[in-house]
C-alpha positions in Angstrom: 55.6 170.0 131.4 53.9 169.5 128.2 51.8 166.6 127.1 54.8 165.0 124.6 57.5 165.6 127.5 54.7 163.4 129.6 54.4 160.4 126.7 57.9 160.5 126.4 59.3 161.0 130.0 59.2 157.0 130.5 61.6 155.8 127.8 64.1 157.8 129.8 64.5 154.1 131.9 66.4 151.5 129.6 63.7 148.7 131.6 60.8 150.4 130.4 62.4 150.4 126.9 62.7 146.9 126.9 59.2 146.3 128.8 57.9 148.0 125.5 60.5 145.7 122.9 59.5 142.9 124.7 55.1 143.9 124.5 55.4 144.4 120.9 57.4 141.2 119.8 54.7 139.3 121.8 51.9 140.9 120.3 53.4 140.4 116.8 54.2 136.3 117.5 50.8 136.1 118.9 48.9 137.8 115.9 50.9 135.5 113.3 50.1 132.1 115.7 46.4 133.3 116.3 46.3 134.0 112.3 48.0 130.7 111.9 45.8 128.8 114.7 42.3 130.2 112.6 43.3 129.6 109.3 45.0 125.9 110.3 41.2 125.2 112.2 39.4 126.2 109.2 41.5 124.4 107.1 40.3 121.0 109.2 36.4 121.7 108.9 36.3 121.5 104.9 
């Protein structure tokens, strides 16, 4: 077994597909409130 048949040997399960969907829609809505959050608090200060 090579290295890129072990990376890619877990998208084979449809779970672990959507485990991985679901990880990176998180991290994108959490950047974009977090960005939101920061700018919003330093928006208050001045």
């Amino acid at each position: 077994m090579n290295p890129i048949d072990f990376l890619l040997a877990p998208l084979e399960y449809e779970f672990f597909v959507r485990a991985l969907v679901a990880s990176a829609l998180v991290g994108v809505a959490c950047a974009v409130v977090g960005a939101f959050v920061v700018l919003k608090g330093d928006e208050l200060r001045w």
